[in-house]
C-alpha positions, 0 to 999 in steps of 0.5 A, a space after each residue: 500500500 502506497 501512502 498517499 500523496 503528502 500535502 502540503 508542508 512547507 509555508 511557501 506551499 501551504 500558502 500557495 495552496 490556500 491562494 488556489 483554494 481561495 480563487 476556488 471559492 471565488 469562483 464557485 460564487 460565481 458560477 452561482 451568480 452566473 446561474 442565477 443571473 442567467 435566471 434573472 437576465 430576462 427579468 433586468 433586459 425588461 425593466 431596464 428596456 421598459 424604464 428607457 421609455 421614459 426618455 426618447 433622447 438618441 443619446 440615451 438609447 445609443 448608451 443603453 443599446 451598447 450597455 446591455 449588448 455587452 452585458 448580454 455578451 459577457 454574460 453569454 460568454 461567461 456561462 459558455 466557458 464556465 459550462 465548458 470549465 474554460 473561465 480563468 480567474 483573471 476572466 472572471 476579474 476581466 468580464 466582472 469589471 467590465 460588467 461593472 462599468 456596463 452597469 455604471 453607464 445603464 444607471 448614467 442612461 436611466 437618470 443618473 443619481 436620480 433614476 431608480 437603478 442607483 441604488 443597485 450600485 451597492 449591490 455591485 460592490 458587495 458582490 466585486 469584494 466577495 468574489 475579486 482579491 482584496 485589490 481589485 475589488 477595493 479599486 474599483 469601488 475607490 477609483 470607479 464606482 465613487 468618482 463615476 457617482 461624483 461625475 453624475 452629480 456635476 453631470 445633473 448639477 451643471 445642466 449639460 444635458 437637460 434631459 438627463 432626468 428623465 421627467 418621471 424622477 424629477 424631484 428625487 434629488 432637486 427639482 429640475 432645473 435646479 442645481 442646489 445641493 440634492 445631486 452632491 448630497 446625493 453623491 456623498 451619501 452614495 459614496 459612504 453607502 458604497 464604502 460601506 459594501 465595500 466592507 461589507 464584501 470584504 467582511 463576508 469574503 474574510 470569514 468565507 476564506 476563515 471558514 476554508 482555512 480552518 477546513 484545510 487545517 483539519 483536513 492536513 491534520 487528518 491527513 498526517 494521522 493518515 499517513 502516519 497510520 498508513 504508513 505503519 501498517 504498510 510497514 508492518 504488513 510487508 514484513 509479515 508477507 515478506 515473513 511468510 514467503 520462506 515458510 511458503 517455500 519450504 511446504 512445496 519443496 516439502 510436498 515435491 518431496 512428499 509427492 514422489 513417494 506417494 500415489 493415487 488420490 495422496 498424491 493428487 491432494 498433494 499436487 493440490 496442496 502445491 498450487 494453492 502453495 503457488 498461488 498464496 507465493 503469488 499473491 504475496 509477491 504482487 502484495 510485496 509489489 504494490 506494498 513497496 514504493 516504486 522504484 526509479 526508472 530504469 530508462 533504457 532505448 526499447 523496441 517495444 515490437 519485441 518486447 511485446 513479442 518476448 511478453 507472448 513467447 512466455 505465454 505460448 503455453 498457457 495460451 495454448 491449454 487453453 485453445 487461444 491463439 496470441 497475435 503479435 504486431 508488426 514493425 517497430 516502435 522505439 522509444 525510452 522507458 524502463 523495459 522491466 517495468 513495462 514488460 510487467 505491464 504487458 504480461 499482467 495484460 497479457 496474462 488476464 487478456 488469455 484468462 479471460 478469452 474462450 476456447 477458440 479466442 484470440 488474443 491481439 495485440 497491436 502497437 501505433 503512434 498516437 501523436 508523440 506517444 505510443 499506444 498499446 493495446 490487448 484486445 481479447 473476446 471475452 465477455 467483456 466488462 460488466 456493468 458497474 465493474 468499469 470504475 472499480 477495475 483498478 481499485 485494489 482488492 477488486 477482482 472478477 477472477 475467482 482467484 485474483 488478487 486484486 493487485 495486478 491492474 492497480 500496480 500496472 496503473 502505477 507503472 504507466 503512470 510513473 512513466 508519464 502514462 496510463 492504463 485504460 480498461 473497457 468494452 470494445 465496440 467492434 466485437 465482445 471481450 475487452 480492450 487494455 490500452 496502454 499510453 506511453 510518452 516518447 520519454 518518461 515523465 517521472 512524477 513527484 509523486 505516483 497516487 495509489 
């Protein structure tokens, strides 16, 4: 049993960490206002085209006609690449700073400070400081959203353009007309009450991010005691097993022994007694494989051609008690990788490829490029992966052999994968039985760390 892949441990790294779980959280609070805003998009585009009826000026509906398009268009492209997982936390910042302004210039449009869509403004700066790093938000509240309301006020204040208001909010801040001190008034207070959800943004996201940090401090700490235990047991169960292997080794040569001087159904339970000896020797030799870490790879030039050609040589045998016929590929194909560990590979696939095939089966292997990598693939006719089993085939402890360890596919994973690979295991689609198919890279990529 392998320990699992250690987290993180140095400052550096545990910061690192808490900054991408932070960006999570963020962006997990936009998805939900992307899908909740797709909701509520129909119901915004009516009340915003239905209270721009109140003024027919051409400025007017040019500013608003442009606002909402590029509303509409972040917000589509917002959920296509949410949906699709494309939206980058630096997009996310993007499309919400320009959404900001969009909306700063609907409430310019729909009368400023005296038209009903001001006091949305607020809302917008909650929502920037809960989702957007302590900077970016707080930049575009103090340098966006506060200057922008005083240009409104000296905008309505100095009565270059008449009808800014339209006649439906006259009177809400001063009467038209009029400059006076309802436009600043009004800028001030809305300057205080954007501050003030600016704050209340950073409140909500500081104890959002407590929350997650003391979640992540639970999780390393169970996870030290995992590892901790893991690794004790791994330890000790390798050397019960590694125990076990001579006292194995000397109850078959004992029975070899016992076998020549005896007769009849003696010795046919002896010959038994010898097999099940065999096979206990295999499950402790694929336990103490699995059980130890993987080695270094062994990087060596190998034509994979014959080195799958010398993995069916060794299984001829077998393969021919049981009426199967192994078909080997033509070519070359040569690439670096270590050949014992891939060579194991093979034989694992090989070995269940002939285990699962019928009488009169045949078993295929066959080898192409797959872009830079190498793709290998067994092929048998057997009756193919059963419903349900698909995702549990490499769990160890998993079989659907009557006598199979559980072990085998787990550890042949593990090797693919220290080698910058993988091992795939599913249903062919041209005929029954089942398809093992290994990818190799041109070179291996030695992973940090290899999960179990």
């Amino acid at each position: 049993m392998q320990a699992p892949a250690s987290h993180p441990r140095t400052l550096e790294e545990r910061a690192k960490a808490l900054d991408d779980l932070e960006q999570l959280a963020s962006s997990r609070v936009v998805g939900e206002i992307i899908r909740h805003r797709k909701r509520l998009a129909p119901v915004g585009l009516t009340i915003i085209l239905g209270l721009s009826w109140v003024g027919p000026a051409v400025w007017r509906w040019t500013l608003l006609v442009f606002a909402v398009l590029s509303i509409a268009s972040l917000g589509y492209f917002e959920r296509r690449a949410w949906k699709d997982g494309r939206l980058s936390h630096g997009q996310m910042l993007a499309t919400a700073w320009i959404s900001g302004i969009a909306q700063l210039v609907v409430v310019f449009v729909l009368g400023g400070l005296a038209g009903p869509i001001a006091v949305a403004l607020p809302l917008i700066s909650v929502v920037m400081n809960l989702i957007a790093p302590t900077r970016f938000g707080m930049i575009f509240v103090a340098f966006v959203q506060v200057p922008t309301v005083w240009v409104f006020a000296a905008v309505q204040a100095s009565g270059v353009l008449p009808d800014l208001v339209p006649s439906a909010w006259h009177g809400l801040f001063a009467p038209p007309g009029t400059p006076g001190w309802g436009p600043w008034f009004g800028a001030g207070f809305l300057s205080v009450v954007l501050l003030g959800g600016m704050a209340i943004g950073r409140a909500l996201r500081t104890v959002l991010m407590q929350i997650l940090r003391e979640q992540v401090e639970d999780r390393d700490r169970e996870l030290e005691m995992y590892e901790e235990t893991t690794r004790a047991l791994s330890q000790m169960t390798a050397e019960i097993a590694h125990e076990l292997k001579n006292p194995l080794a000397s109850i078959k040569g004992l029975a070899a022994l016992v076998r020549k001087d005896l007769g009849g159904q003696t010795a046919e339970r002896m010959d038994v007694l010898r097999r099940e000896v065999d096979r206990l020797q295999l499950i402790l030799d694929e336990f103490l494989s699995y059980s130890r870490p993987l080695v270094p790879i062994d990087e060596q030039h190998v034509d994979l051609h014959a080195l799958t050609r010398e993995v069916l040589e060794l299984h001829e045998g077998i393969a021919r008690q049981r009426d199967v016929r192994l078909v080997a590929p033509d070519g070359e194909l040569h690439l670096r990788c270590d050949p014992r560990k891939i060579k194991r590979v093979l034989i694992n696939l090989v070995q269940n490829a002939i285990e699962a095939s019928p009488r009169d089966g045949e078993v295929r292997v066959a080898i192409e490029r797959d872009g830079t990598n190498a793709r290998i693939e067994v092929l048998d006719e057997g009756t193919g992966i059963a419903s349900g089993a698909d995702e549990k085939l490499f769990t160890v402890g998993f079989t659907t052999k009557d006598e199979g360890t559980g072990i085998g596919l787990a550890l042949a994973r593990g090797l693919a994968r220290q080698h910058g690979g993988d091992l795939t295991l599913e249903n062919r689609v041209d005929a029954r039985g089942c398809v093992a198919t290994l990818v190799l890279p041109p070179a291996p990529i030695v992973a940090q760390e290899v999960a179990s």
